[in-house]
N, C-alpha and C positions, 0 to 999 in steps of 0.2 A: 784375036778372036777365035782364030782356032783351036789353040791350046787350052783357051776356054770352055769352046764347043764340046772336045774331045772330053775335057776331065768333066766336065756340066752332065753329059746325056750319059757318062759312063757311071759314075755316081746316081744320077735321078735312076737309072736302072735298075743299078743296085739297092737301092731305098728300096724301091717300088719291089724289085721280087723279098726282099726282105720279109718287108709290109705284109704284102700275098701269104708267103708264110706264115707269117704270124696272126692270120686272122686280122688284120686289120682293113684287110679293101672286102670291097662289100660280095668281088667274087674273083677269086684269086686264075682269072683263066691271062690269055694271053694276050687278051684284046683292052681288060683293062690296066694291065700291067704297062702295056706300051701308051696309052692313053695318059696315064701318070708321069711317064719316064718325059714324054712327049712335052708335056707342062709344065715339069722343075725343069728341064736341062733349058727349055724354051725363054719362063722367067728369068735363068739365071743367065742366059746371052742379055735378057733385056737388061738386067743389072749391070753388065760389066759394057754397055750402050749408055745408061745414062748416067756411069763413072765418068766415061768419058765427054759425055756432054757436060755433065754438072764440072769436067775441069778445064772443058772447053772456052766454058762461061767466065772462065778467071773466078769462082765462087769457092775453089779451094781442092785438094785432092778429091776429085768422086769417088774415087772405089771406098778412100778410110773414111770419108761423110757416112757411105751406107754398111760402112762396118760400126760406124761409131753411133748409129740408129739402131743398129741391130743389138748393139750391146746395151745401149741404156733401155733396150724396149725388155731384157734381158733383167733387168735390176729388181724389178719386183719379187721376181721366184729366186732370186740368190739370195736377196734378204730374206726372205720367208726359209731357204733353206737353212741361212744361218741361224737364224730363229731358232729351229728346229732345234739344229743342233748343239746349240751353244747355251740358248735360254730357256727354252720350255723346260717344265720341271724343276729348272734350279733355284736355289736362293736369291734374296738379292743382291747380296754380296757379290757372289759368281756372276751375277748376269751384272754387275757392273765391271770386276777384274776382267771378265769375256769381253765388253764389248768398251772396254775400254783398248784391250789388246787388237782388238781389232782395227779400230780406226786406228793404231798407232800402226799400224800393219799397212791400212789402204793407204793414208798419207805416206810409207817409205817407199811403198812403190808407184805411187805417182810423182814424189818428186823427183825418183829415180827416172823415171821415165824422162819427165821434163827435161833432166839433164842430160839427159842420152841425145835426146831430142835435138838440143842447142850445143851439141859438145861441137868444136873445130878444131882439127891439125892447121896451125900454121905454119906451111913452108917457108923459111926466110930464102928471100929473094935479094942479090945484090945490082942494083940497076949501075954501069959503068958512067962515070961522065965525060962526057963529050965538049967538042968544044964546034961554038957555029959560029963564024964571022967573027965579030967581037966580043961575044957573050961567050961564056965558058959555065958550063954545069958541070956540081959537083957530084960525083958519086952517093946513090944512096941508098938506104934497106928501106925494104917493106918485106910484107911476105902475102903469099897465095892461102886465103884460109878455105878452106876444105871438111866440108859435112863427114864426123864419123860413121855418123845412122844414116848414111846416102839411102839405104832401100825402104826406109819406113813401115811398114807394118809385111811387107812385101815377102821374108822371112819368114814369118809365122805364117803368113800364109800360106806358100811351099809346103815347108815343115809339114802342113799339118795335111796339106793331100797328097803327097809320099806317103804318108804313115796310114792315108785312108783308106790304099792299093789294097791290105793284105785283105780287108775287111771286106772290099768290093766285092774282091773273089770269092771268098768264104761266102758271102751272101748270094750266089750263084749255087753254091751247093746244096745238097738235100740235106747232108746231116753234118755237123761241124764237126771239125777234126778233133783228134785227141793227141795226146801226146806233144814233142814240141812244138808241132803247126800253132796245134790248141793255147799254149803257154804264151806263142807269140801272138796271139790274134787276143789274148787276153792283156797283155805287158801295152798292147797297141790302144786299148780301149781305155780314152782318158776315165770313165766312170771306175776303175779299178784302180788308178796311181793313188788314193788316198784312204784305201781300205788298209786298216792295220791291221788289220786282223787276218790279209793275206800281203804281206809286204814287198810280194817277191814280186808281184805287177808294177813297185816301183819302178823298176829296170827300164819300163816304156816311156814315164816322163824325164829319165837322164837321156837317154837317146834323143826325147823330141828337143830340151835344152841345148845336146848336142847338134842337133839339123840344124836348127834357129843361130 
């Protein structure tokens, strides 16, 4: 809860003078900047409260339930984005070859997932045999099977608030850096790893692959 605490009100901080900056709260002073910070870092204890009750309940992991909520509530503007990008304007040809590439895409990374999911190392174990009174047991194998994905979504989560530190800070500043600060704080921001048109913000999602 604390490490929660900590990265929660450090973050909602950062949003919120962001925010301020950019014109988006309705008056960028200091009263309601904490006001804001006060209510995301607040929500986000309550979250990482009812992760744990909803796993208290036996009803299943709570943290990845309200991650896996957050994602499908998430589905409608990624298909709309795809949209966008993939079909609007095109033939139909295209918008079939597109979106047939696609679901061939989201089926190889779900099932990828699954398997990652259900993978096991099996230790081979040799149990000795014994002998008790009259009875004699023979020696025998089994083995200890062991989850390879033991942290579950727990990695990506890390990963991705390490990587949200530079941003925090930047967001405390008046004017954004230049130079290499600038480069990193751009390589950092997933909205730039898939611009081709500046490739070189690649660099940030090999790094986050590398965290995870």
């Amino acid at each position: 809860y604390v490490a929660a605490g900590v990265l929660g009100y450090a973050e909602a901080l950062a949003m919120a003078v962001g925010f301020g900056r950019r014109g988006l709260l309705i008056s960028f002073t200091w009263y309601n900047v904490l006001i804001v910070a006060l209510t995301w870092g607040t929500f986000a204890l309550v979250s990482v409260f009812l992760g744990k009750l909803i796993e208290k309940k036996g009803i299943g992991n709570g943290i990845s339930l309200i991650l896996l909520v957050n994602i499908l509530a998430s589905l409608p503007a990624d298909f709309y984005t795809l949209y966008e990008k993939f079909c609007s304007g095109k033939s139909l040809s295209l918008i079939i070859v597109n979106l047939c590439i696609i679901v061939i895409c989201v089926c190889i990374i779900f099932i990828f997932a699954m398997i990652l999911n259900n993978a096991e190392k099996k230790i081979p174990v040799t149990y000795s045999g014994k002998i008790t009174g009259n009875a004699s047991y023979a020696a025998r194998n089994s083995f200890i099977p062991i989850k390879v994905l033991v942290m579950g979504v727990m990695p990506i989560i890390f990963a991705t608030s390490i990587m949200s530190f530079p941003g925090i800070i930047s967001a405390f500043l008046s004017k954004q850096p230049d130079g290499v600060p600038g480069f990193i704080l751009n390589c950092l921001n997933s909205n730039n790893w898939f611009d081709f048109s500046e490739p070189q913000y690649m660099t940030g999602y090999f790094v986050y692959v590398l965290l995870i």
